[in-house]
C-alpha positions in Angstrom: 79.7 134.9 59.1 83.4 136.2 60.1 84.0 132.3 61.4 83.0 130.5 57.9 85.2 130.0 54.7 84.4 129.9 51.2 84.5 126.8 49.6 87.7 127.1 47.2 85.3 126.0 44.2 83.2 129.4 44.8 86.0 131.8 44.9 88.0 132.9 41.9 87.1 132.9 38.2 88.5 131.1 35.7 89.0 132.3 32.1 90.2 130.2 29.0 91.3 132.5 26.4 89.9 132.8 22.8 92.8 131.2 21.3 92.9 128.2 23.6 89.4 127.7 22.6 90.4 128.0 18.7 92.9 125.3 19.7 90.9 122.8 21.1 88.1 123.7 18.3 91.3 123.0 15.3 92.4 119.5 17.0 88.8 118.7 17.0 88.0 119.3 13.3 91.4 117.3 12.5 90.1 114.4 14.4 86.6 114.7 12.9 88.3 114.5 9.2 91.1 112.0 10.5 93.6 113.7 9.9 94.7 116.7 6.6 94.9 115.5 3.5 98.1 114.8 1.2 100.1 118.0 0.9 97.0 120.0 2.4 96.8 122.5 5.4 95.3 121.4 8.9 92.1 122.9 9.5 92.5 126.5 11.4 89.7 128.3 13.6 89.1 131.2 14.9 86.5 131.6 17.9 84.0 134.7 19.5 83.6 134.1 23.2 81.0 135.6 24.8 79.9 135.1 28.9 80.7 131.2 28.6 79.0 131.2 24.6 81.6 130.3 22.1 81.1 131.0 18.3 83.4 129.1 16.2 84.7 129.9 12.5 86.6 126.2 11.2 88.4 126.8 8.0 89.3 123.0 6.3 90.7 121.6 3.0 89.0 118.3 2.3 90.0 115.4 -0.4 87.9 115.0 -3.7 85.9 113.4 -4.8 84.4 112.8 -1.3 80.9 113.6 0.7 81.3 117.1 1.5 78.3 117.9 3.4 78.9 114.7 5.6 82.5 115.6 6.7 81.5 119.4 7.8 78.6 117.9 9.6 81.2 115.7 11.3 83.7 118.7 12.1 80.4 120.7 13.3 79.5 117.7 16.1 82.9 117.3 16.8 83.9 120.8 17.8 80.6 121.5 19.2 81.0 118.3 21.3 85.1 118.8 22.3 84.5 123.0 23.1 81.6 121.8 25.4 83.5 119.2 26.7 87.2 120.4 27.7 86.2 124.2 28.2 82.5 124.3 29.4 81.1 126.4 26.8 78.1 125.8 25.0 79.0 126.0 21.5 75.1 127.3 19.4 77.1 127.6 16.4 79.9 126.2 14.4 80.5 127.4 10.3 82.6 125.5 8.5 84.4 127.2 5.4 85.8 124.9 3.0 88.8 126.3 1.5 90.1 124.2 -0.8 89.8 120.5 -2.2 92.5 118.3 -3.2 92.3 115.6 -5.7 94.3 112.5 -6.6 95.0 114.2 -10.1 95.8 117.8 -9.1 98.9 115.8 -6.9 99.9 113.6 -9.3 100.0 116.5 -11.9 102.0 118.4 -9.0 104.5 115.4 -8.2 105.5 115.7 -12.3 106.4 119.4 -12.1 109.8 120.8 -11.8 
């Protein structure tokens, strides 16, 4: 046993830190929604990793009128999908917050003010 190596793939540990994960999790939810809406913020997360278990918290402003419930379950199998993908995790759980909505009238009324 003095004579054989170790594979390099079983030595070492890698790590991917908390915030990288939020990273990936943000870009996701922006592709999910295609893109932030007019004069809105890009969606933000915030992630829990546990033994290679990632909780995710996605905080998004949408446009309205549109199909809320559709869109979150978009940025849910999106982030779930891209977390698994890029950083190995499973991903059991991904709450979306809705933070604000923005409507055609509430930035035409905005353009007018001075």
């Amino acid at each position: 046993m003095a004579g054989e190596r170790v594979a390099s793939a079983e030595r070492g540990a890698t790590t991917i830190a908390d915030r990288v994960v939020a990273k990936i999790a943000a870009q996701a939810a922006r592709e999910a929604l295609h893109g932030v809406p007019e004069g809105g913020e890009a969606p933000h997360a915030s992630v829990l990793v546990h033994h290679e278990v990632a909780r995710v918290r996605i905080g998004v402003e949408l446009d309205y009128p549109s199909d809320i419930g559709a869109q979150c379950g978009a940025v849910r199998h999106r982030v779930a999908r891209r977390v698994s993908a890029l950083a190995g995790m499973e991903v059991p759980e991904v709450v979306v917050t809705v933070e604000r909505l923005h409507s055609a009238q509430s930035r035409a009324a905005q353009g007018r003010i001075r």
